[in-house]
DSSP file (Angstrom, degrees, kcal/mol; ACC not computed):
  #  RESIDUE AA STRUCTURE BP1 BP2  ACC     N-H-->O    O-->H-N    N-H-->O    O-->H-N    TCO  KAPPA ALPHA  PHI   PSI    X-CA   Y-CA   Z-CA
    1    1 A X              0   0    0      0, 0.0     2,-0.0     0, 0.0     0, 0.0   0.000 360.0 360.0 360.0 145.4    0.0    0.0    0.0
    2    2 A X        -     0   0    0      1,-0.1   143,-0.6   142,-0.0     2,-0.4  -0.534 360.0-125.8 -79.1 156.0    1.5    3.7   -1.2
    3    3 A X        -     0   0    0    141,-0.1   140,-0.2     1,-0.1   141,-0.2  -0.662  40.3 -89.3 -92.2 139.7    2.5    5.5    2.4
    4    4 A X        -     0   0    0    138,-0.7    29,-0.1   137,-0.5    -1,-0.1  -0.201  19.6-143.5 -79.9 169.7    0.9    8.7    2.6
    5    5 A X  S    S+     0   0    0     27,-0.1     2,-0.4    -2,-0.0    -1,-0.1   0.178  74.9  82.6-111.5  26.9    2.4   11.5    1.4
    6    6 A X        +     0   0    0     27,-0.4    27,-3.0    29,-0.0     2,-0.3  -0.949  51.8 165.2-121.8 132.3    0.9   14.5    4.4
    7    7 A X  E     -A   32   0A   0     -2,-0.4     2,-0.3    25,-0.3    25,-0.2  -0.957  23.4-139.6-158.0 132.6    3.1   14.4    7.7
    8    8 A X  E     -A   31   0A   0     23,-2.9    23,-1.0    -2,-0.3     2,-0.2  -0.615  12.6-164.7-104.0 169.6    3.3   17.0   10.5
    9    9 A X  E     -AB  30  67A   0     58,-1.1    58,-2.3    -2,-0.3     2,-0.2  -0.924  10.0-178.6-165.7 114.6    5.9   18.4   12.3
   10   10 A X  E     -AB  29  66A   0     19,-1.2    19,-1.4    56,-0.2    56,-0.2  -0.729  15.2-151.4-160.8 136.2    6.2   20.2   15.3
   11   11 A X  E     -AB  28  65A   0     54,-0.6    53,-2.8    -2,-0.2    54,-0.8  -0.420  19.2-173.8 -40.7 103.0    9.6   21.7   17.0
   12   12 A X  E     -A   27   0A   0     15,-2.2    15,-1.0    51,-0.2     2,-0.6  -0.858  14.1-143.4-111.0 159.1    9.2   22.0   21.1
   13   13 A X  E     -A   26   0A   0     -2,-0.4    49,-0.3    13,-0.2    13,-0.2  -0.712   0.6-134.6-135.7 109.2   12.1   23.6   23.0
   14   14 A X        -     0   0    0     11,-0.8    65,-0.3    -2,-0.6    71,-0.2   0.552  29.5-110.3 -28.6 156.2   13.6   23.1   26.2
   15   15 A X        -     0   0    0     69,-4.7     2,-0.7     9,-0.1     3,-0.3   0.604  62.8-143.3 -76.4   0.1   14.5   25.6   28.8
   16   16 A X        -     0   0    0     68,-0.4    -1,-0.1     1,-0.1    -2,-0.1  -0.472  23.1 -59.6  58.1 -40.5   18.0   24.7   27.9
   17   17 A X    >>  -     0   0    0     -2,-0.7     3,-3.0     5,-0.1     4,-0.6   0.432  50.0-145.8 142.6  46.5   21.2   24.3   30.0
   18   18 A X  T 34 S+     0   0    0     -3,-0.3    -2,-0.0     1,-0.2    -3,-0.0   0.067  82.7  12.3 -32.3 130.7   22.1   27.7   31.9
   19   19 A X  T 34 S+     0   0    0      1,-0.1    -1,-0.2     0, 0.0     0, 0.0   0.523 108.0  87.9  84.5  -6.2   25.9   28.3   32.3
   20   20 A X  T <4 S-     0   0    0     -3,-3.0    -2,-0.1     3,-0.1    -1,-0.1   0.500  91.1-126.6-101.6   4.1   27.0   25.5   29.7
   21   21 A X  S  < S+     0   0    0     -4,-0.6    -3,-0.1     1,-0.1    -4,-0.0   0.799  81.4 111.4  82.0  -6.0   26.8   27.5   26.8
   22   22 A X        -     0   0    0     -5,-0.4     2,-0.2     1,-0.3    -5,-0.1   0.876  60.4-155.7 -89.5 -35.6   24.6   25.3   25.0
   23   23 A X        -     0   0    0     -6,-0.2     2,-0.3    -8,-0.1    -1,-0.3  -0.722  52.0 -28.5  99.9-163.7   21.4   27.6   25.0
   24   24 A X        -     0   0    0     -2,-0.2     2,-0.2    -7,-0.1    -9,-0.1  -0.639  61.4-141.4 -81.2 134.1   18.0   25.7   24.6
   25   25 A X        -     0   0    0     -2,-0.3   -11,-0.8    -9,-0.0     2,-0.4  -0.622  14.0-156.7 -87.8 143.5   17.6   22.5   22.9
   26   26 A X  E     -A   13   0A   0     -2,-0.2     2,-0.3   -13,-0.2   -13,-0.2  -0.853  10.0-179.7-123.0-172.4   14.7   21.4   20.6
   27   27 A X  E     -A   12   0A   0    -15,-1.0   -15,-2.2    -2,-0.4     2,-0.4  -0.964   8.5-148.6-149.8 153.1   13.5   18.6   19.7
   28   28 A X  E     -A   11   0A   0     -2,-0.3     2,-0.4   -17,-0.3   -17,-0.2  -0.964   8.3-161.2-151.4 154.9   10.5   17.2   17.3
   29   29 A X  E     -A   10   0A   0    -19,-1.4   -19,-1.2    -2,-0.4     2,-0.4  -0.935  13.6-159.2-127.8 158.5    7.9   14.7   16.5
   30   30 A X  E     -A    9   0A   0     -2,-0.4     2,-0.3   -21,-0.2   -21,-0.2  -0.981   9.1-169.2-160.4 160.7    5.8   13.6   13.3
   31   31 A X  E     -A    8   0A   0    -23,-1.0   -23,-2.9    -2,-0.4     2,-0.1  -0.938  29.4-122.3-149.5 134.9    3.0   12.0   12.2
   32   32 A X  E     -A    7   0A   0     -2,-0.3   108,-2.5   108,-0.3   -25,-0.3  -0.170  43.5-170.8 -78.4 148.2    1.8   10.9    8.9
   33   33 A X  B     -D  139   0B   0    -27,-3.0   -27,-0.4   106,-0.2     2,-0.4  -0.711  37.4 -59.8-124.4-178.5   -1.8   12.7    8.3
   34   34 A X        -     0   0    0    104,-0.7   112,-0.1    -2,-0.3   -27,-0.1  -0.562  69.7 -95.7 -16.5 107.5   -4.6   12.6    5.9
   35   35 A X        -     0   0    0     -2,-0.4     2,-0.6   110,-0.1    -1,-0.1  -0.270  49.8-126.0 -52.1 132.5   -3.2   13.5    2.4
   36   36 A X        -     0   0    0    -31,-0.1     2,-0.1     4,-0.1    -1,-0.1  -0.902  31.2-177.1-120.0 152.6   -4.0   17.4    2.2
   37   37 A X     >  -     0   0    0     -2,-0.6     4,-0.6     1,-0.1     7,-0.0  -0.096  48.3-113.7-114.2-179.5   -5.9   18.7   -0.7
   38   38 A X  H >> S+     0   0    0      2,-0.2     3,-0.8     1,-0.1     4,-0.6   0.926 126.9  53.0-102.6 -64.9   -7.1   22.3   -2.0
   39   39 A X  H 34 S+     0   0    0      1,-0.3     4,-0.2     2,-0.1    -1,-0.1   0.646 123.0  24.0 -70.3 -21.2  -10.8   20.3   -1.0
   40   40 A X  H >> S+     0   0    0      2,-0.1     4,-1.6     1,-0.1     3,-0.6   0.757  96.4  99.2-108.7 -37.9   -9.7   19.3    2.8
   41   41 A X  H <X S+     0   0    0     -3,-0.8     4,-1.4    -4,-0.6    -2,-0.1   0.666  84.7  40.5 -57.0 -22.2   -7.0   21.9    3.7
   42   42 A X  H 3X S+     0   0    0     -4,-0.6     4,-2.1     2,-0.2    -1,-0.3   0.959 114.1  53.3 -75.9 -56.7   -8.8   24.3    5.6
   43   43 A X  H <> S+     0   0    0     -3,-0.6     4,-1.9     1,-0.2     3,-0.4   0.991 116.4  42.8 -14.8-101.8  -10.6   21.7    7.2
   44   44 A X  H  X S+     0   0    0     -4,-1.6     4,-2.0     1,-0.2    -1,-0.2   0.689  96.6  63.1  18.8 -83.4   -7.2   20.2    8.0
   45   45 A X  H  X S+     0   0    0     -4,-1.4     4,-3.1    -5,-0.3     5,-0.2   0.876 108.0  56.2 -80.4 -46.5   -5.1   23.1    9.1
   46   46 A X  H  X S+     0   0    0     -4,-2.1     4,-2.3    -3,-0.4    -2,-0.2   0.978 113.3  41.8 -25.8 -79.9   -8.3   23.1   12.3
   47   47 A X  H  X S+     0   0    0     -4,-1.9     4,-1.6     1,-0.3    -2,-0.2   0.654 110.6  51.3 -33.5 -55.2   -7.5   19.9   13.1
   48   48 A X  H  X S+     0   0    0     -4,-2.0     4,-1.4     2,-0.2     3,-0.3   0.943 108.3  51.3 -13.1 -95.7   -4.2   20.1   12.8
   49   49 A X  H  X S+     0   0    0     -4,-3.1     4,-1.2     2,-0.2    -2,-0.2   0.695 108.7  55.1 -25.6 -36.1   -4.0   23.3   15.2
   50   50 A X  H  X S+     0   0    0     -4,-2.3     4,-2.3    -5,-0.2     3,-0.5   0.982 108.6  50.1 -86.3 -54.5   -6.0   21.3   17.8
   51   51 A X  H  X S+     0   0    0     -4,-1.6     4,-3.6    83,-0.4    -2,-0.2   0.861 110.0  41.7 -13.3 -76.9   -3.6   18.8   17.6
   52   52 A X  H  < S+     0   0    0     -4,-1.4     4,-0.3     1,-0.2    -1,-0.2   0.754 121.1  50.5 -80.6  -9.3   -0.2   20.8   18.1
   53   53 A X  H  X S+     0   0    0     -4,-1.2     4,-2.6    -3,-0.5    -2,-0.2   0.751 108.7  49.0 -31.2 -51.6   -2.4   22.8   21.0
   54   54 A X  H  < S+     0   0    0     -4,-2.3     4,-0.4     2,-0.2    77,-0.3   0.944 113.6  46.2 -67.5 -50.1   -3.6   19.6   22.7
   55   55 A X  T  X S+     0   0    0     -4,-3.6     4,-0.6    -5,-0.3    -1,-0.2   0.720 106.1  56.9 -75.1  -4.9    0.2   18.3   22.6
   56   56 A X  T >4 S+     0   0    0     -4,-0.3     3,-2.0     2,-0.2    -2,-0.2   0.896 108.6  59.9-101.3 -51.6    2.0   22.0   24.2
   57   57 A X  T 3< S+     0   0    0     -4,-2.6    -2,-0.2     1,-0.3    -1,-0.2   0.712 104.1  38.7 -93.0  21.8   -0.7   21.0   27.0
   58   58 A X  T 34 S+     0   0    0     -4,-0.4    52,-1.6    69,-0.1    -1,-0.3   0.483 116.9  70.9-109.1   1.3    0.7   17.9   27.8
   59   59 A X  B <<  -E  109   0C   0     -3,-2.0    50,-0.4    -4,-0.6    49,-0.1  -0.542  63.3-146.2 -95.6 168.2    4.6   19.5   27.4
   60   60 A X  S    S+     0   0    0     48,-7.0    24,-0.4    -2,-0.2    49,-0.2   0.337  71.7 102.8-102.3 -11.3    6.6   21.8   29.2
   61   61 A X  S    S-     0   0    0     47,-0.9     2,-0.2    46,-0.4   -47,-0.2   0.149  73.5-114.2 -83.2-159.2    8.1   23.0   26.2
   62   62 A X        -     0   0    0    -49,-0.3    15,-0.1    15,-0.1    17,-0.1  -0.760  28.5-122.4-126.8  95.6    7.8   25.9   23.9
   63   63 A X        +     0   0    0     -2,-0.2    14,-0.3     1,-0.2   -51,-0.2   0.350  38.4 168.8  -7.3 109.0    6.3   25.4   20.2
   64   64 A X        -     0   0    0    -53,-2.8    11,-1.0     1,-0.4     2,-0.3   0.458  64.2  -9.7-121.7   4.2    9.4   26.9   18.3
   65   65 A X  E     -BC  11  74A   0    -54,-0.8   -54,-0.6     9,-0.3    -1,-0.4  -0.895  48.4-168.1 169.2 164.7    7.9   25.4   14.9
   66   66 A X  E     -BC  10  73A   0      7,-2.4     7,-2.3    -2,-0.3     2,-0.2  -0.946  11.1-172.4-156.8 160.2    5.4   23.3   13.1
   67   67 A X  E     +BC   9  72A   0    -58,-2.3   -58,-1.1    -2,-0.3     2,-0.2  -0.935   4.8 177.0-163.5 144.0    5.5   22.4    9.6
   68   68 A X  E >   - C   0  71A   0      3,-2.5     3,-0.9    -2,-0.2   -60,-0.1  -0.743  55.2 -58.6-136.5-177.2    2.6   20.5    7.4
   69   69 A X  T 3  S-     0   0    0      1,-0.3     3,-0.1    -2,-0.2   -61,-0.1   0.600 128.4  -2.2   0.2 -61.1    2.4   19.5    3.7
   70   70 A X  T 3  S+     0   0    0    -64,-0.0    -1,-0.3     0, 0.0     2,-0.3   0.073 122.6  75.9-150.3   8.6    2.8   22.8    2.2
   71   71 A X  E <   +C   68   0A   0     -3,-0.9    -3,-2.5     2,-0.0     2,-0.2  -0.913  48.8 168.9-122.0 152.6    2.9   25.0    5.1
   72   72 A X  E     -C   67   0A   0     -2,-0.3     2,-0.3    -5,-0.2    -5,-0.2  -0.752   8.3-176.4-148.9 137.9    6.1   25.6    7.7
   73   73 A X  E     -C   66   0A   0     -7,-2.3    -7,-2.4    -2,-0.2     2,-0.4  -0.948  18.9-144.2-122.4 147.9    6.7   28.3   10.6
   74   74 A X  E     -C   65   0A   0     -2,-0.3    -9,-0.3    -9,-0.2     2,-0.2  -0.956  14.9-149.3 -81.8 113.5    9.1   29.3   12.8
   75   75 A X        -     0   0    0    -11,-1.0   -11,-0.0    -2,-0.4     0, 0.0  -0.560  11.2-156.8 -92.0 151.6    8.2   30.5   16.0
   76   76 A X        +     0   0    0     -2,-0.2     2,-0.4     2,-0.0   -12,-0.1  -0.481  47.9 145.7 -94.3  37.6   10.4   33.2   18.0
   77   77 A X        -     0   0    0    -14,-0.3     2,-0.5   -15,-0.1   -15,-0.1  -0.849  39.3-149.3-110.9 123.1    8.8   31.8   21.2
   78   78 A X        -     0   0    0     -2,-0.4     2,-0.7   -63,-0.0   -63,-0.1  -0.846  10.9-143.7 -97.4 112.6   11.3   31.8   24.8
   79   79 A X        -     0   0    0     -2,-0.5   -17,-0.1   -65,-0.3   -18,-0.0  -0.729  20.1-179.2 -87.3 129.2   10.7   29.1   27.1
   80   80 A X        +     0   0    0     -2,-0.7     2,-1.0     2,-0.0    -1,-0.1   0.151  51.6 102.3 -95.6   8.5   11.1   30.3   30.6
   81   81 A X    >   -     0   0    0    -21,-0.2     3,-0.6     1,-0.1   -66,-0.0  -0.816  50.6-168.8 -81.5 100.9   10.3   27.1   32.2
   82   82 A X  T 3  S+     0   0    0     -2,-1.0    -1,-0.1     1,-0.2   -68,-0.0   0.297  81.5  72.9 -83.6  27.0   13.4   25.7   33.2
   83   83 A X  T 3  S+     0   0    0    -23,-0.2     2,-0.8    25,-0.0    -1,-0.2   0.704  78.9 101.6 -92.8 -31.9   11.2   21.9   34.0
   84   84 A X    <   +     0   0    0     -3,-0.6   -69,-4.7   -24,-0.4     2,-0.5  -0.328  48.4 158.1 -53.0  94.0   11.1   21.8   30.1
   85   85 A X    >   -     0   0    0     -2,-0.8     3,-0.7   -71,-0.2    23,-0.5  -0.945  42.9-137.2-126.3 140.7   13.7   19.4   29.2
   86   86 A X  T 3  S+     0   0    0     -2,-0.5    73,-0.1     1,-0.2    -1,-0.1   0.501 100.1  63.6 -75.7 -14.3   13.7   17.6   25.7
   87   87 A X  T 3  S+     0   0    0      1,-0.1     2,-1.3    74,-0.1    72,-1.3   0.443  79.7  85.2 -77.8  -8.4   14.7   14.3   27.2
   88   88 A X  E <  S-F  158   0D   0     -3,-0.7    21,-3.0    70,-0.3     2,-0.2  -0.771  74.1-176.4 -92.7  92.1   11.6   14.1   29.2
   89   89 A X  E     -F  157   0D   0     -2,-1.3    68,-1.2    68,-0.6     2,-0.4  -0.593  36.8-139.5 -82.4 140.5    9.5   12.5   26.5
   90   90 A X  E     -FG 156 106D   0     16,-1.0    16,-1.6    66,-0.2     2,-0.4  -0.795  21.7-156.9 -63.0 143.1    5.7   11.4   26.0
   91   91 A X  E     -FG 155 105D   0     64,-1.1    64,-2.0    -2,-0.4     2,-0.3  -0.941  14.3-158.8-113.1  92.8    6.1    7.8   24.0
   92   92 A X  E     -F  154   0D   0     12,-1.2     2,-0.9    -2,-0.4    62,-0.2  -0.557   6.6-163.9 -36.3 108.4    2.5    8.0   22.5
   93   93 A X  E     +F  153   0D   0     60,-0.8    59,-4.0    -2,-0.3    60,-0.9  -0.877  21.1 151.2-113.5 125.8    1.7    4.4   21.6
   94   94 A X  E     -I  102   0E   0      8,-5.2     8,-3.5    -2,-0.9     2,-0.3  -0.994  29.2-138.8-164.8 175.4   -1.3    3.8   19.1
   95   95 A X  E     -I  101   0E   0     -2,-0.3    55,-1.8     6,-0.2     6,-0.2  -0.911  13.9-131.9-123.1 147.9   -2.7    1.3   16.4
   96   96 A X  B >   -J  149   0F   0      4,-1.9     3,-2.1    53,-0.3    53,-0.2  -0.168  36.1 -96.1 -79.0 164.9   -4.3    1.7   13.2
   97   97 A X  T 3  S+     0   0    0     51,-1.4    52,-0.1     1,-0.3    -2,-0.0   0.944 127.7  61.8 -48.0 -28.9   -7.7   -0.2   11.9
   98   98 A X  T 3  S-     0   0    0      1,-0.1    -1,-0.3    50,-0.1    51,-0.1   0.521 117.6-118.4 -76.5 -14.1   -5.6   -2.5   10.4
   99   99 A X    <   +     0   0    0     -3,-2.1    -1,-0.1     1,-0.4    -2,-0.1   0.282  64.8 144.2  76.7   1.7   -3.9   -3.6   14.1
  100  100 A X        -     0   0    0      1,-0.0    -4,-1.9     2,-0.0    -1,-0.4  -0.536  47.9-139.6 -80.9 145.9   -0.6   -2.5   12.9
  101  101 A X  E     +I   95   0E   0     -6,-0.2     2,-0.3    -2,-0.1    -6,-0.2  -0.717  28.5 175.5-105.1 153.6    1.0   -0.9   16.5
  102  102 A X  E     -I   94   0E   0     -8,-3.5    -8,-5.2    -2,-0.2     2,-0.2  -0.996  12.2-164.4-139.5 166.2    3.0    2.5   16.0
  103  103 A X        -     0   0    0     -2,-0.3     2,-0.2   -10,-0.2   -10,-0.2  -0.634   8.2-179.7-124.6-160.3    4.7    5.1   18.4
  104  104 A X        -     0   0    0     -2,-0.2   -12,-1.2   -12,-0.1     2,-0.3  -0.491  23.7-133.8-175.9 149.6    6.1    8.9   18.4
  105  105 A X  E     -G   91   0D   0    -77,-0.2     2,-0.3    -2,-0.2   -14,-0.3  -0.918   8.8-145.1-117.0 153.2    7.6   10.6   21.1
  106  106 A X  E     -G   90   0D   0    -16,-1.6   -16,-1.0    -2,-0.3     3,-0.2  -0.742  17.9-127.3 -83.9 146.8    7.0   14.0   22.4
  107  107 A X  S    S+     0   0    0     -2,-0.3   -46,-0.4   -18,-0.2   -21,-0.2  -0.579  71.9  13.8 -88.0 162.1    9.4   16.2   23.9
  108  108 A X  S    S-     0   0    0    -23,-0.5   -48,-7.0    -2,-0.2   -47,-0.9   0.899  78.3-147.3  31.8  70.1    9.6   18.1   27.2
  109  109 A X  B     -E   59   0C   0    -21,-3.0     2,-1.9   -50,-0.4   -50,-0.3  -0.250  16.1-125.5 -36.9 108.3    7.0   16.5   28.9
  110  110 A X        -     0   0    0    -52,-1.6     3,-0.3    -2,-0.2    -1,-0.1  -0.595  25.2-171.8 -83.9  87.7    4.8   18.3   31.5
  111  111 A X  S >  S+     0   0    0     -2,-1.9     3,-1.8     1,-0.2    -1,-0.2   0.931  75.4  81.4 -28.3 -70.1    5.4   15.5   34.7
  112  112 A X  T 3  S+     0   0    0      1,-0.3     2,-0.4    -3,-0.2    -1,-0.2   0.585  85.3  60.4 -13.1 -72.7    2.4   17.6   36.6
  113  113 A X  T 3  S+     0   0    0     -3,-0.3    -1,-0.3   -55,-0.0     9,-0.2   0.274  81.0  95.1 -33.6 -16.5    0.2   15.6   34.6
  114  114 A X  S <  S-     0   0    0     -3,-1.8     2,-0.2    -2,-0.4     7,-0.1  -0.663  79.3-109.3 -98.0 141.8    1.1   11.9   35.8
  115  115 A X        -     0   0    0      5,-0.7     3,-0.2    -2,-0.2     5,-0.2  -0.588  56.4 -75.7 -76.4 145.7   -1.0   10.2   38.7
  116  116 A X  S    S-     0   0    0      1,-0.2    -1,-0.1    -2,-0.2     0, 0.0  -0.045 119.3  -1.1 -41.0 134.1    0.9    9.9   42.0
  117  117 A X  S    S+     0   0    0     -3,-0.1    -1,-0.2     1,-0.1     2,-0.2   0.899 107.2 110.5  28.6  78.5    3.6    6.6   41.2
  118  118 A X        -     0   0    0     -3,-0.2    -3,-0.1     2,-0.1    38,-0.1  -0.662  55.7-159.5-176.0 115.7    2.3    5.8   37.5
  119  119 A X  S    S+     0   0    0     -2,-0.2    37,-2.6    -5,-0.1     2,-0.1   0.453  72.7  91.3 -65.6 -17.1    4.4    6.5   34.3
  120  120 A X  B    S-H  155   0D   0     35,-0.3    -5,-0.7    -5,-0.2    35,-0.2  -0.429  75.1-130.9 -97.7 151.5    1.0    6.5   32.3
  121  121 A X        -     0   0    0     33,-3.8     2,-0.7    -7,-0.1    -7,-0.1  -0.372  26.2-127.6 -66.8 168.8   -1.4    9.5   31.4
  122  122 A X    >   -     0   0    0     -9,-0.2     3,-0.6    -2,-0.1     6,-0.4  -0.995  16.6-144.3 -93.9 132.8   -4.9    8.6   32.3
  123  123 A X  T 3  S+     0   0    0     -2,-0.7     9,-0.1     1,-0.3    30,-0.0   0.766  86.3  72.1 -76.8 -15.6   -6.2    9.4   29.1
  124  124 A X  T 3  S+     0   0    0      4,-0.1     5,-0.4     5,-0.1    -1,-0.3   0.983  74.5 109.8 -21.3 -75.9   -9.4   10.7   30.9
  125  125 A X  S X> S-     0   0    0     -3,-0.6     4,-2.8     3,-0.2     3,-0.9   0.366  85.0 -99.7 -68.0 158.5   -8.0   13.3   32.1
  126  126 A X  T 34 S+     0   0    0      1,-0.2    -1,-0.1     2,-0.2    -3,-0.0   0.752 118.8  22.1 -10.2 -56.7   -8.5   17.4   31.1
  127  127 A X  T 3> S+     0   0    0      1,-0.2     4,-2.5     2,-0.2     3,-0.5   0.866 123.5  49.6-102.9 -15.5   -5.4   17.6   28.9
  128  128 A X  H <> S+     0   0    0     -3,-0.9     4,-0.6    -6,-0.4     5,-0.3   0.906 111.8  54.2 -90.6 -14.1   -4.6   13.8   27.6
  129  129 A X  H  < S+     0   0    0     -4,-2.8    -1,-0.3    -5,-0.4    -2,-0.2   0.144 107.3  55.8 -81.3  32.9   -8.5   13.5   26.6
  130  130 A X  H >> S+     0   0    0     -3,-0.5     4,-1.9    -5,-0.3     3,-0.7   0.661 111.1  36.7-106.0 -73.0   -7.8   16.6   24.7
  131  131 A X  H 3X S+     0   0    0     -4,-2.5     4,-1.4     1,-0.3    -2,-0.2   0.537 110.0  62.3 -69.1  -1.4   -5.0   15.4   22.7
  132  132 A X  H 3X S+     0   0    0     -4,-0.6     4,-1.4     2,-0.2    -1,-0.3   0.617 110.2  38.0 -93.0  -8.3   -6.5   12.0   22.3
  133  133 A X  H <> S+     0   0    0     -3,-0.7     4,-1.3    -5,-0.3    -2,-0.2   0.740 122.2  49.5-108.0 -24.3   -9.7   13.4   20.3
  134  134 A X  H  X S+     0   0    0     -4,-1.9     4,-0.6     1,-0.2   -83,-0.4   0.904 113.5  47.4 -96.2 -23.5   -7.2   16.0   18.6
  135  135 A X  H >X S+     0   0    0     -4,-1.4     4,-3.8     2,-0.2     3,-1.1   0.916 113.0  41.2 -40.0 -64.6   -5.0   13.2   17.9
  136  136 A X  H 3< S+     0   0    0     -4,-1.4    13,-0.4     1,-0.3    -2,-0.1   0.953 113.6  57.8 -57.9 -52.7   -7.4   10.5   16.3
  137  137 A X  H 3< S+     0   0    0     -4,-1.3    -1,-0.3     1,-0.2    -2,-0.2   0.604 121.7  23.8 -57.1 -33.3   -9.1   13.4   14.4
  138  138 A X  H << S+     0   0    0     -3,-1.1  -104,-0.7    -4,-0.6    -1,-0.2   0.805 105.2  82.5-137.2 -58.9   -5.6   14.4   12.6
  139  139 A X  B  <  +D   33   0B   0     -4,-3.8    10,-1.2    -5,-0.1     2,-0.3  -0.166  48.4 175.5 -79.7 156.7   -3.5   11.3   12.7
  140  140 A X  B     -K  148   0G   0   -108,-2.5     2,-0.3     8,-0.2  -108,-0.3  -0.846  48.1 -83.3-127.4-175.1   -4.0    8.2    9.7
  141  141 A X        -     0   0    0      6,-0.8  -137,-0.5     3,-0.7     6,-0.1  -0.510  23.8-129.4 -89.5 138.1   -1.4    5.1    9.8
  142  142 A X  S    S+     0   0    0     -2,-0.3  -138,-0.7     1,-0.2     3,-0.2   0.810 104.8  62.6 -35.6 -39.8    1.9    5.5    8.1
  143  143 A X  S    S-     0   0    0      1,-0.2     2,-0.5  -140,-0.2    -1,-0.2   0.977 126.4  -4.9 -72.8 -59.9    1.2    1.8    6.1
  144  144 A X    >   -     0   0    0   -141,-0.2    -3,-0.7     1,-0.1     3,-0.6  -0.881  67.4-137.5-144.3 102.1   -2.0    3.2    4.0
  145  145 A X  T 3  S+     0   0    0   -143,-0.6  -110,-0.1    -2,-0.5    -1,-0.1   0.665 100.4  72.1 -41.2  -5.7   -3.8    7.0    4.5
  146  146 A X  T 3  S+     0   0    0     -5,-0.1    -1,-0.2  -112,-0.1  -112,-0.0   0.901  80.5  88.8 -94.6 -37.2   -7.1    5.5    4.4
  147  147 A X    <   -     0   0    0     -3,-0.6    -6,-0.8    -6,-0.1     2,-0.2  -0.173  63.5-158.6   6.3  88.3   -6.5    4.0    7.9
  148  148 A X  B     -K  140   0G   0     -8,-0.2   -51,-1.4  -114,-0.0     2,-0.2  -0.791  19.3-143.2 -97.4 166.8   -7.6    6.2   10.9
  149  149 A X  B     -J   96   0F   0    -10,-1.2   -53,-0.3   -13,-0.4     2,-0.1  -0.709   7.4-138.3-117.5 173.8   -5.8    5.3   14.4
  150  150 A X        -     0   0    0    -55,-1.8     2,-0.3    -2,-0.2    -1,-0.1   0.160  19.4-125.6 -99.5-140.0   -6.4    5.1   18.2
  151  151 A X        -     0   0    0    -57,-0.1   -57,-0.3    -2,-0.1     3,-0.1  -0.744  22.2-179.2-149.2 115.9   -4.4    6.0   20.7
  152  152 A X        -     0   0    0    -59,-4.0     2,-0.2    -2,-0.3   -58,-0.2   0.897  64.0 -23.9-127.5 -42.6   -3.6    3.3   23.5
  153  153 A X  E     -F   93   0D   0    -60,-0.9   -60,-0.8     2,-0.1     2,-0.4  -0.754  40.5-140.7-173.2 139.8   -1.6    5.2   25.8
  154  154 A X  E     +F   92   0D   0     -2,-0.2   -33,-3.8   -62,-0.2     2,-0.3  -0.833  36.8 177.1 -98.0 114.1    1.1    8.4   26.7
  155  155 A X  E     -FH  91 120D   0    -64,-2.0   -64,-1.1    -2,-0.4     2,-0.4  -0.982  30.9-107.2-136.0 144.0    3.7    7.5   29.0
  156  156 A X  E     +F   90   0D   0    -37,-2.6   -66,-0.2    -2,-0.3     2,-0.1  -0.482  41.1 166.3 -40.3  83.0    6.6    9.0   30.4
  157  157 A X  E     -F   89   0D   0    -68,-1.2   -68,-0.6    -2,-0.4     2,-0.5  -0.309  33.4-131.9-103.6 160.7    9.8    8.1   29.3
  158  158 A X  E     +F   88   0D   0    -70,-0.2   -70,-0.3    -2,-0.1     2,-0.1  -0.826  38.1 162.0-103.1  97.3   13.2    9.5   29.6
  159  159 A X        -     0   0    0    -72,-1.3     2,-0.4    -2,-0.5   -70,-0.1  -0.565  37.5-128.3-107.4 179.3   15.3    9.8   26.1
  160  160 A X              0   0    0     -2,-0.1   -73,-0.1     1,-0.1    -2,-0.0  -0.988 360.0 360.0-115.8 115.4   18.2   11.5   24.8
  161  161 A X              0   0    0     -2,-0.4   -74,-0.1  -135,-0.0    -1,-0.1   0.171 360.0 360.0  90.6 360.0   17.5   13.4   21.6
């Protein structure tokens, strides 16, 4: 099956490393989308937005860019959180109709958000049942665009890069 050929992108950035010299770090994730069209793209570009909205309120980071199909921006946006770190990831785990399993990770992870001694989201709650309805609505499966997915669960990881 041809992979589709619409993928988001969006940049978060860490509070960075005072006193090393290194500045702020980013980091990024992406997800294969709906192919967008002249007939869909407004349409779309909502969805979309709700999407990189839903995921800055499960991060600590600061949107420093997003990029779709045929669109990309650069943000000038200074994170002042120094809890915003790009190795504190979401790993987003979800499946397609088909049963095929896939992940992406988020960067700079908003901790707050985990129940007391539990790695996991509860996807109930305020901000991860936010991204889970702006998630299904946006993402389709890498394998085949006609595909939509689910979400099975954001948990807390620590990576490097």
């Amino acid at each position: 099956m041809a992979r589709p050929i619409s993928r988001i992108t969006q940049t978060l950035q860490d509070y960075g490393t005072p006193g090393s010299g290194s500045g702020a770090e980013k980091s990024t994730w992406s997800l294969w989308t709906a192919n967008l069209t002249a007939a869909n793209f407004t349409a779309q570009q909502g969805l979309i937005s709700a999407l990189y909205t839903a995921t800055l309120d499960l991060t600590l980071g600061s949107q420093s860019a997003t990029s779709e199909l045929a669109v990309s921006t650069q943000s000038a946006v200074v994170n002042a959180n120094p809890l915003a770190q790009r190795e504190n990831k979401w790993l987003v785990r979800y499946h397609d109709t088909g049963g095929t399993k896939f992940t992406v990770e988020i960067p700079t992870a908003d901790l707050s958000l985990l129940d007391t001694n539990t790695e996991f989201l509860d996807l109930t709650g305020t901000e991860a049942d936010a991204y889970k309805i702006a998630f299904e609505a946006v993402v389709r499966s890498p394998d085949d665009p006609t595909l939509t997915v689910t979400l099975d669960s954001i948990q807390f990881v620590g990576r490097r890069n």
